[in-house]
C-alpha positions in Angstrom: 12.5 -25.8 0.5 15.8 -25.1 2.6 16.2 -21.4 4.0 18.4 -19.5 2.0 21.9 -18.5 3.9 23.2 -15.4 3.3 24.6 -12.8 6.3 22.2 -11.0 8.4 23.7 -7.0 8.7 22.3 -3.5 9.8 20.8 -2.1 6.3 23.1 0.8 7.5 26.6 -1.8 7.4 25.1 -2.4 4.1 25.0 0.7 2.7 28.1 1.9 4.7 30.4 4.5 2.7 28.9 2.8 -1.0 29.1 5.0 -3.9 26.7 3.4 -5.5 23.5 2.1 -3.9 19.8 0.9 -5.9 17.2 -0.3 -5.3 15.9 -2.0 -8.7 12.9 -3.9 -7.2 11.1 -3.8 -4.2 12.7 -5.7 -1.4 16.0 -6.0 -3.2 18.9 -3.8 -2.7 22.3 -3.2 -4.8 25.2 -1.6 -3.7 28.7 -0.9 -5.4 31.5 -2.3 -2.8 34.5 -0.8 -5.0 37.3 -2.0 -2.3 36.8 -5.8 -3.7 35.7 -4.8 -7.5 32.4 -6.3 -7.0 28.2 -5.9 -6.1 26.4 -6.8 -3.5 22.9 -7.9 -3.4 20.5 -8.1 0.2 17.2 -8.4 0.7 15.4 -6.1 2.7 13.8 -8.0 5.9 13.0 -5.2 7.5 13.6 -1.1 7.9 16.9 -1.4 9.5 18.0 -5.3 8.4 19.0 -7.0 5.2 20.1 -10.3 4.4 23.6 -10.1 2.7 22.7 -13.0 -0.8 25.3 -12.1 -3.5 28.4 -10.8 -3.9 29.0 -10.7 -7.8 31.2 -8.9 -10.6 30.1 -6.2 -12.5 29.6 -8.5 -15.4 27.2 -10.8 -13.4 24.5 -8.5 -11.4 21.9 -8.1 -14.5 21.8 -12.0 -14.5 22.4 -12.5 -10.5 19.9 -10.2 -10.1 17.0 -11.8 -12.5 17.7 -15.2 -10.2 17.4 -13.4 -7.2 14.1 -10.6 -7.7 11.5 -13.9 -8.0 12.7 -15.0 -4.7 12.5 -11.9 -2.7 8.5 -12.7 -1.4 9.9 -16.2 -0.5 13.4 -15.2 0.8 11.1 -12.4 3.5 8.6 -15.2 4.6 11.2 -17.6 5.2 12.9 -15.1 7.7 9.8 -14.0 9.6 8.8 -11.0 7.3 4.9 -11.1 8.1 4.0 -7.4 6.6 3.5 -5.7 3.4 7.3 -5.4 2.4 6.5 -2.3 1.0 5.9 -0.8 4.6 8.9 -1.8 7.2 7.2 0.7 9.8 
């Protein structure tokens, strides 16, 4: 299976000055990026990195996001996450 691309950024560039940040399953962030009208989805590689997968309209993150949860384990493993994603530390 090929490695999904995506940007590597500090989970804090992520998250920087969002008014609107989720986490709706584990290992998968959300946030609101109102300059371009749009969502952005990352998955959580470790405490202080994300990888940068979506960026989608408001109409498409329910369905984006349904593609994207089943993949998380796979996405982690594929980028070196060897623990319990649930515990970065």
């Amino acid at each position: 299976m090929d490695r999904v691309k995506g940007k590597i950024m500090s989970k804090a560039a992520f998250l920087n000055n969002v008014p609107y940040t989720k986490e709706p399953y584990e290992g998968i962030l959300v946030s609101a990026d109102t300059q371009h009208n749009q969502y952005k989805i990352a998955i959580q590689l470790s405490e202080e990195q994300v990888l940068l997968v979506d960026q989608v309209s408001d109409s498409e993150v329910q369905e984006r996001l349904h593609e994207w949860i089943p993949r998380v384990n796979e996405i982690q493993v594929q980028y070196g996450v060897t623990n319990d994603p649930g515990n970065y530390s």
